[in-house]
C-alpha positions as CSV (number, residue, x, y, z in Angstrom):
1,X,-38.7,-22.4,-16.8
2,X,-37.1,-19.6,-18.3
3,X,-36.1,-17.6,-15.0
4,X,-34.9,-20.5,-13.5
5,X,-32.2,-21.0,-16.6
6,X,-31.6,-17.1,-16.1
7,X,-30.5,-18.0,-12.5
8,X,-28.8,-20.7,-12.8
9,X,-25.8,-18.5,-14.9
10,X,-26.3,-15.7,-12.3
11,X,-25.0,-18.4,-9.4
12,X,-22.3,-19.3,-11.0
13,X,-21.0,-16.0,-11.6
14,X,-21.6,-15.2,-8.1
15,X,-20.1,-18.0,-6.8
16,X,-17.0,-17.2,-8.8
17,X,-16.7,-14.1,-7.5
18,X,-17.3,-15.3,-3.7
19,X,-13.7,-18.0,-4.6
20,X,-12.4,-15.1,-6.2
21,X,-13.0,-13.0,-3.3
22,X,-11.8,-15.4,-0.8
23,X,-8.3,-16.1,-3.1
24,X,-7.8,-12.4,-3.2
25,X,-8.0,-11.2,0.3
26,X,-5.7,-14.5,1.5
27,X,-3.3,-13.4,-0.9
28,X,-3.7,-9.6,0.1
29,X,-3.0,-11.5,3.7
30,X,0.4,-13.1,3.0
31,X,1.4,-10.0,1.2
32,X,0.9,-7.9,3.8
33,X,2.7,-10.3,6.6
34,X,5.1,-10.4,4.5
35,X,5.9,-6.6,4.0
36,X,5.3,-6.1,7.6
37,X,7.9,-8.3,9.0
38,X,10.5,-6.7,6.9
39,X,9.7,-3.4,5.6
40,X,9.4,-1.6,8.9
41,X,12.9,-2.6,10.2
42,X,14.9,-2.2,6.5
43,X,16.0,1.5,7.9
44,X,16.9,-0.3,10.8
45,X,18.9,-3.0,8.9
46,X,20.8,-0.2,6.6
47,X,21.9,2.0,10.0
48,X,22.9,-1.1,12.0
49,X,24.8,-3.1,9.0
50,X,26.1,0.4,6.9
51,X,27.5,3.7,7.5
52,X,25.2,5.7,5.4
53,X,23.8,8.5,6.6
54,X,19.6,9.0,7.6
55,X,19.0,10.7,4.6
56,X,20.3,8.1,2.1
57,X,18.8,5.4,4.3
58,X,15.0,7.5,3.9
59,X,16.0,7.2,0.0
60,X,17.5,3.4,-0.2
61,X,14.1,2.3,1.2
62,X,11.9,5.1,-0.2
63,X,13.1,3.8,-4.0
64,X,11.2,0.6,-3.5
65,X,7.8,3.0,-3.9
66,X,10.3,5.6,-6.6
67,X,10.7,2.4,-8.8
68,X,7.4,1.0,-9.0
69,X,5.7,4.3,-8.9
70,X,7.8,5.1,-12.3
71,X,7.4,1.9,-13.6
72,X,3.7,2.0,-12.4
73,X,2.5,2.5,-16.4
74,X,4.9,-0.4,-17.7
75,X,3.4,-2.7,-15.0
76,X,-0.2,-1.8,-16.1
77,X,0.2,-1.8,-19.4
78,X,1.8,-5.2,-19.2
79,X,-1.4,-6.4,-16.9
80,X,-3.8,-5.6,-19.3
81,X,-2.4,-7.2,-22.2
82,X,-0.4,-10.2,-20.7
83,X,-3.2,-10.6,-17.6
84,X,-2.9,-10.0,-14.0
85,X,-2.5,-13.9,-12.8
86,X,0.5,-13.7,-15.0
87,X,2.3,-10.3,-13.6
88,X,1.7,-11.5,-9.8
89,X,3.6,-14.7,-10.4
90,X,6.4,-13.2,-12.0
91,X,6.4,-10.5,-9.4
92,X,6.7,-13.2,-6.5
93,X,9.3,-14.8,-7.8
94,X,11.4,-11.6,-8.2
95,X,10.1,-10.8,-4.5
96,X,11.5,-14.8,-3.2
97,X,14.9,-14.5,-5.2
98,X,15.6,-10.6,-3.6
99,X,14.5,-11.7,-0.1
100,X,16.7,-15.0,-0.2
101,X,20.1,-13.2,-1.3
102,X,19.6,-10.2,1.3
103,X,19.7,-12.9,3.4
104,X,22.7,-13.9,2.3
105,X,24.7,-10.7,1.3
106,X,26.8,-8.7,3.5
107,X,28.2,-6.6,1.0
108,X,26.9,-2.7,1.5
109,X,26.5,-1.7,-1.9
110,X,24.5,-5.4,-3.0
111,X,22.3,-4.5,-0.1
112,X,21.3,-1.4,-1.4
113,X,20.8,-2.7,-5.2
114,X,18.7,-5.9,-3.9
115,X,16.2,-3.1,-1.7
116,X,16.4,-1.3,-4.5
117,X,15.2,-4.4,-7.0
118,X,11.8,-5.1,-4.7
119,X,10.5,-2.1,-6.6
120,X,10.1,-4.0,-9.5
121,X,8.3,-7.2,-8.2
122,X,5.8,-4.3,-6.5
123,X,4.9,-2.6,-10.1
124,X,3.8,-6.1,-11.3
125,X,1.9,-7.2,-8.4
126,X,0.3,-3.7,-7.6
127,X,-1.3,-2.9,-10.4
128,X,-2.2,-6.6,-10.8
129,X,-3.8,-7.2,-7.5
130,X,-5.9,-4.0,-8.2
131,X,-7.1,-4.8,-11.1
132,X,-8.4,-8.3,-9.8
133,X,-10.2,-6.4,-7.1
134,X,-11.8,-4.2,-8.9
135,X,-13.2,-6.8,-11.2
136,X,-14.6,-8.8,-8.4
137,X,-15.3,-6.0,-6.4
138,X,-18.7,-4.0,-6.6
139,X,-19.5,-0.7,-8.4
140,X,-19.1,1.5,-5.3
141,X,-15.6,0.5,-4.5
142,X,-16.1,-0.4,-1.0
143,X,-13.5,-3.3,-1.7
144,X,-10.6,-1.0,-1.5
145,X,-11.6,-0.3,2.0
146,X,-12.0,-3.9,2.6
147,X,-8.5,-4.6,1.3
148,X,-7.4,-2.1,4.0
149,X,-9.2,-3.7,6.6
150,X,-7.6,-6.8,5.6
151,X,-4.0,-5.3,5.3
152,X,-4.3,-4.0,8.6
153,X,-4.9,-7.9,9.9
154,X,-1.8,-8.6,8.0
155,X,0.3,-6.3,9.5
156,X,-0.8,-7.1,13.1
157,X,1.3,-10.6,12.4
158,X,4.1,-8.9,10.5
159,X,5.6,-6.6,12.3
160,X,5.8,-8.8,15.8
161,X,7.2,-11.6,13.6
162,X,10.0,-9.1,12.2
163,X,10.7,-7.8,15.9
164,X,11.3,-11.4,16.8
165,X,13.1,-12.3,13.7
166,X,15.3,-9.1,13.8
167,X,16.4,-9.9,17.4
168,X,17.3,-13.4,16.8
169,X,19.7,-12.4,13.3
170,X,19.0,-10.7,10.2
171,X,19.2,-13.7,8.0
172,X,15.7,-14.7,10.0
173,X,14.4,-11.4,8.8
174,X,14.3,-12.0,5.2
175,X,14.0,-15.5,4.9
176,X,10.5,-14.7,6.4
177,X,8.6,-13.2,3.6
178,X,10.6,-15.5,1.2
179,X,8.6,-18.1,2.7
180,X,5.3,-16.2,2.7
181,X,6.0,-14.8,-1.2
182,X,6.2,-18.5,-1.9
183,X,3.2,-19.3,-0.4
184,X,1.3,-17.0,-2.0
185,X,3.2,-18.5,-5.2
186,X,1.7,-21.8,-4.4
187,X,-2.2,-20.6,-3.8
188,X,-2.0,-18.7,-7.7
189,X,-0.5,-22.2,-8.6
190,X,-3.6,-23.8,-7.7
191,X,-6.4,-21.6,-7.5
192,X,-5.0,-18.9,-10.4
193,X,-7.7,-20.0,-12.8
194,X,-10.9,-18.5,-10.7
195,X,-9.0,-15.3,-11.2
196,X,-7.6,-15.4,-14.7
197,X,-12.2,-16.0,-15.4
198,X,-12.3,-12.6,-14.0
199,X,-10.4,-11.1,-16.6
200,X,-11.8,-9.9,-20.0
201,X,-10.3,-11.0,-23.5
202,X,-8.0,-7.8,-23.8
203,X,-5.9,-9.5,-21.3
204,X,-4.6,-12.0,-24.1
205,X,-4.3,-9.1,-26.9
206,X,-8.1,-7.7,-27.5
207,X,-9.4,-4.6,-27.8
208,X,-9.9,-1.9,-25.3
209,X,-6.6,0.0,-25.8
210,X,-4.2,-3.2,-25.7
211,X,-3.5,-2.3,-29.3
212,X,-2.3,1.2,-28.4
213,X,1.1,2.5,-28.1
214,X,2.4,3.4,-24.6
215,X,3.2,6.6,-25.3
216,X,-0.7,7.0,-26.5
217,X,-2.0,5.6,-23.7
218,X,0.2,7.5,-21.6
219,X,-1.2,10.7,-23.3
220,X,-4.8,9.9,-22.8
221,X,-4.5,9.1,-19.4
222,X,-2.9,12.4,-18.1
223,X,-5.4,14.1,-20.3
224,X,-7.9,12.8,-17.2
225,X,-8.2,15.9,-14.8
226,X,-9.9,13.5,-12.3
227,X,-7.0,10.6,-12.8
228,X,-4.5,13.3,-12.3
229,X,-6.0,14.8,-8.9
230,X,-6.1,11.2,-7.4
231,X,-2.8,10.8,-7.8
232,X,-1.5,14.3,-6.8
233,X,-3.7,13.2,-3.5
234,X,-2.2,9.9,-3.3
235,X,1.6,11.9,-3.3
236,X,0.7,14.1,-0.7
237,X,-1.4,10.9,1.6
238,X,2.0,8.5,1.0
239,X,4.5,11.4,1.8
240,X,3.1,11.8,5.0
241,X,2.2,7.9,5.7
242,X,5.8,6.9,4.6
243,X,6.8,8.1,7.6
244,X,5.4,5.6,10.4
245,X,7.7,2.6,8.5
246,X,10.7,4.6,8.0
247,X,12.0,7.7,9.6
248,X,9.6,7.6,13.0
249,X,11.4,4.5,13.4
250,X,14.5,6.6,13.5
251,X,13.2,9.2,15.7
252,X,11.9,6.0,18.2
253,X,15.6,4.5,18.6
254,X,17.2,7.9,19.0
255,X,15.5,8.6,21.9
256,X,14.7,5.0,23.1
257,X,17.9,2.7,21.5
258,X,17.2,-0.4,23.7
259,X,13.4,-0.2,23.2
260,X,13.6,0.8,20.1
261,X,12.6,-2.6,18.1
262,X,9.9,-3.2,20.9
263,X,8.2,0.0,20.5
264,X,8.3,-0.2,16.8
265,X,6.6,-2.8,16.9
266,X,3.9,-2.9,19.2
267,X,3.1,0.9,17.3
268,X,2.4,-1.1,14.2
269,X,0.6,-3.8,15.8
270,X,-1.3,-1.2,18.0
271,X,-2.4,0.8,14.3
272,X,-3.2,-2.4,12.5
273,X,-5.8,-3.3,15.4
274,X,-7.0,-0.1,15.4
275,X,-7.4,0.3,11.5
276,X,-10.0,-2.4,11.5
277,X,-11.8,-1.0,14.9
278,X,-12.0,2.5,13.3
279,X,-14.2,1.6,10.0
280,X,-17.5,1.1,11.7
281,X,-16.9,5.0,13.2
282,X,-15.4,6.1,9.8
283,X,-18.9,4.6,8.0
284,X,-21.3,6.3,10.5
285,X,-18.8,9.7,9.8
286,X,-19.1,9.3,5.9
287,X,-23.4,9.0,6.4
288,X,-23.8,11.7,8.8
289,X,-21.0,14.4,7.0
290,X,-20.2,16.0,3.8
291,X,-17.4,13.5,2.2
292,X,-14.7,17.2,2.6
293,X,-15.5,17.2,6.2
294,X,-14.5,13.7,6.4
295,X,-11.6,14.5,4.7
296,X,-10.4,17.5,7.1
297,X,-11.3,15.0,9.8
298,X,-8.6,13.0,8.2
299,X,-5.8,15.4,7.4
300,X,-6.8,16.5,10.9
301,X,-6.0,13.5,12.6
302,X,-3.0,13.0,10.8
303,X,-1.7,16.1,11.6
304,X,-2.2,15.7,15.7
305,X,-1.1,12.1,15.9
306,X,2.5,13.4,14.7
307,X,2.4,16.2,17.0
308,X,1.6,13.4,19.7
309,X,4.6,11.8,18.5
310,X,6.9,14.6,19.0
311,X,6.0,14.1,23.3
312,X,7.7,10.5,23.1
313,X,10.6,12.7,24.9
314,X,8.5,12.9,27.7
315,X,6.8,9.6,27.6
316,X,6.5,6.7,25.7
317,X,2.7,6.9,26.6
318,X,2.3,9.9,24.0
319,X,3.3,7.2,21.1
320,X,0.5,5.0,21.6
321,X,-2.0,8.4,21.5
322,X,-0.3,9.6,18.7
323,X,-1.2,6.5,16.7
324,X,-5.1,6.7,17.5
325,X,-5.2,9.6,15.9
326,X,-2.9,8.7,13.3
327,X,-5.0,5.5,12.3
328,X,-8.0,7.3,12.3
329,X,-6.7,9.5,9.5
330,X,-5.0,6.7,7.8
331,X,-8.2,4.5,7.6
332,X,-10.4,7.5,6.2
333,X,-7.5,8.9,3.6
334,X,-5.8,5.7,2.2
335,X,-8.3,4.1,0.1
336,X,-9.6,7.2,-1.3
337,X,-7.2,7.4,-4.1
338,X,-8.0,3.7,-5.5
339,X,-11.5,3.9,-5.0
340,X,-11.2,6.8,-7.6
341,X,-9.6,5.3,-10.1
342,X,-11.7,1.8,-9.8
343,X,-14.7,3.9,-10.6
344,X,-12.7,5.6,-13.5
345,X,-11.1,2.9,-15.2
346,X,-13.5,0.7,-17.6
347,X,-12.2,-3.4,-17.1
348,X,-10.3,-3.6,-20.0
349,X,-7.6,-0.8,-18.9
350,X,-8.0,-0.8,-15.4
351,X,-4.8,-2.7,-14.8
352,X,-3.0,0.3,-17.1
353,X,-5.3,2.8,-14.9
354,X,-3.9,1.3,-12.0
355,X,-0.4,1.2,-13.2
356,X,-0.4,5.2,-13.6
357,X,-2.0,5.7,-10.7
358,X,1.0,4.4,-8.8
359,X,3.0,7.4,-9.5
360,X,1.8,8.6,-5.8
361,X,3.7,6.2,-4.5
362,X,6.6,8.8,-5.7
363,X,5.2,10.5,-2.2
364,X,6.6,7.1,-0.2
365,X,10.2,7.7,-2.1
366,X,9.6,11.8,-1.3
367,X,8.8,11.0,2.3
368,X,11.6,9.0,3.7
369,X,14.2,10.9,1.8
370,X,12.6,14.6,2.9
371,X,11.7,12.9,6.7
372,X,15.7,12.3,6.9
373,X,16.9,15.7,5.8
374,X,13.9,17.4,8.2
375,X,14.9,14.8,11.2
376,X,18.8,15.7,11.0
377,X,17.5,19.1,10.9
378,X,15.8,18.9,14.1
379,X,12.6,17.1,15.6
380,X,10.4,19.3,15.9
381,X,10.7,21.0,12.6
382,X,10.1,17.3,11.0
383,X,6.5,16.6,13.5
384,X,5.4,20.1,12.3
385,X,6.3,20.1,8.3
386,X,4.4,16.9,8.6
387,X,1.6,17.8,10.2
388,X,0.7,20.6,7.9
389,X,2.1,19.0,4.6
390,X,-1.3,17.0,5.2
391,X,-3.4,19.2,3.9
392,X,-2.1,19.4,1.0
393,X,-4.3,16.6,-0.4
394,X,-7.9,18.3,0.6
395,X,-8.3,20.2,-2.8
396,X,-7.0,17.5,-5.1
397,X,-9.3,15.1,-2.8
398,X,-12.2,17.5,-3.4
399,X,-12.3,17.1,-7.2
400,X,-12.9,13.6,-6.7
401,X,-14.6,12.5,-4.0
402,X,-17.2,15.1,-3.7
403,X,-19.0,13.6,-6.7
404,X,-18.8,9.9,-4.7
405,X,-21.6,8.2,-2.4
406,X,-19.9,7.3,0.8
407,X,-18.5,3.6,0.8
408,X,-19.7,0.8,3.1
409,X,-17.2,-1.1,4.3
410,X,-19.0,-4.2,3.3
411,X,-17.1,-7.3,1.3
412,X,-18.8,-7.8,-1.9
């Protein structure tokens, strides 16, 4: 009788973790739609409705990541000791209110403030949504890859909504991922309490460092050599990536203007598809290679999809290359920095782990603003900085991920 009463706990627990599971990734879902049919056409938005220049565009948009990358600690902190269900609600309804008045704002300089503002919705939810994951997730991580898999069905929907919505007014635009944001309000609403179980007690005040200062916290946290590599990766990895939803769009309507919106988004659509298609050859990779080679593979990649780029002058035909080779360095790279830090961070500080850790998204503020400055400067100097800024990220990778076990890209 006794193993049977051991079990029967056991199945409960793992059935909370399948509905946690499940609520998770259909939120990660409606998040991502909802970036995707806005984000990618905000540069867009600022150079058809203001007269600032590329490289103050790259920056207006880049501060989203600038904001919540800075705040990233705050946010954390705030999960651990307040809990994550919490920080995600609030953060949604900052994200519905922003959304809502861009829609209704025409003023330039409101614009630029409300953009500005979806920074902080993103350092609640971020470091919230991570800390969830990585709580329901398994030991080796492989969650993080699954959350990309599952952001890349996302943004198949989200970008060819946006296209559409863009073309038919700009109001349509952002009343869009109000809508979603809301939705994903309403499923915390109802199914929050699976996910506030997941939690341990230092969300409401425990131990585990939610009696520490912030500035101590902050002190032993940098302290980590591993914690700091990730990030310095993660810079580098988002500097680079920022580019495909922000100043390539730019490059795309200067040479194509009445394809422009068209292009950009059957490119996204085309590297969401492809980001799902690629893990099965990105697992195989990870068991047959040494994790660096993987990574080289990566940078790689990267680095020849933005020279492919560069030959849209001669053909549109070299875009959709470009971006097979682009994804397949996005799919390996991306999720190495968060797997890190899931297997760093014990549960009750991994929403303040988290919460640093977003300080490489200063790379996605970096990017846009650098990628405008490079592009004014000339094409072809921008492809090329790009493609070897890359590998900047293979030494600070190699402190990491060298100690790792390859992932499987398996739900848990």
């Amino acid at each position: 009788m006794k193993p049977a009463q051991e079990s029967a706990p056991e199945d409960s627990d793992a059935r909370k973790h399948r509905k946690a599971n499940h609520l998770l990734v259909a939120g990660s879902l409606l998040n991502a739609i909802a970036f995707f049919s806005a984000s990618p056409f905000l540069t867009l938005y600022l150079k058809d409705h203001s007269r600032l220049s590329l490289a103050v565009i790259g920056g207006v948009v880049g501060s989203i990541a600038l904001i919540s990358a800075i705040g990233g600690i705050a946010g954390g902190v705030m999960v651990d000791r307040i809990g994550a269900v919490v920080c995600i609600k609030t953060g949604l309804v900052i994200y519905i209110a922003i959304y809502l008045l861009l829609a209704l704002v025409d003023s330039t300089a409101l614009i630029v403030a409300l953009i500005m503002l979806l920074g902080v919705g993103r350092l609640l939810i971020e470091p919230a949504m991570k800390k969830l994951m990585s709580l329901a997730g398994g030991d080796d991580g492989s969650i993080f890859r699954f959350r990309y898999m599952t952001l890349c069905v996302g943004a198949i929907v989200g970008p060819a909504v946006g296209g559409l919505l863009y073309l038919g007014g700009s109001v349509y635009l952002f009343v869009c991922p109000a809508a979603l944001f809301a939705a994903y309000l309403l499923l915390l609403t109802f199914g929050g309490s699976t996910l506030v179980a997941l939690e341990p007690e230092t969300a409401a005040g425990g131990e585990d460092g939610a009696g520490q200062s912030y500035a101590g916290l902050f002190r032993g946290l940098v302290r980590d050599r591993r914690l700091m590599a990730a990030i310095g990766a993660g810079m580098v990895i988002f500097l680079v990536f920022s580019q495909i939803d922000s100043i390539i769009p730019l490059f795309i309507k200067a040479e194509n203007e009445d394809r422009a919106v068209a292009l950009i988004a059957s490119l996204l659509m085309v590297n969401a598809v492809l980001g799902i298609v690629v893990q099965a050859p990105i697992a195989w990779l990870g068991k047959k290679l040494p994790e660096r080679s993987l990574v080289l593979i990566g940078c790689a990649a990267f680095a020849a999809g933005l020279i492919l780029f560069l030959g849209m002058r001669l053909s549109p035909v070299f875009l959709y290359v470009g971006i097979v080779l682009w994804t397949l360095g996005e799919a390996i790279l991306l999720p190495m920095p968060d797997i890190a830090v899931h297997k760093m961070a014990e549960a009750g500080q991994k929403g303040t782990y988290f919460g640093l850790a977003e300080l490489r998204y200063v790379g996605f503020f970096v990017g846009p603003v650098v990628g405008g400055g490079l592009l004014a400067a000339g094409a072809t100097l921008y492809f090329v900085t790009m493609a070897v800024a890359i590998f900047g990220c293979v030494p600070l990778l190699a402190r990491n991920i060298a100690r790792r076990a390859p992932a499987t890209e398996v739900m848990p």
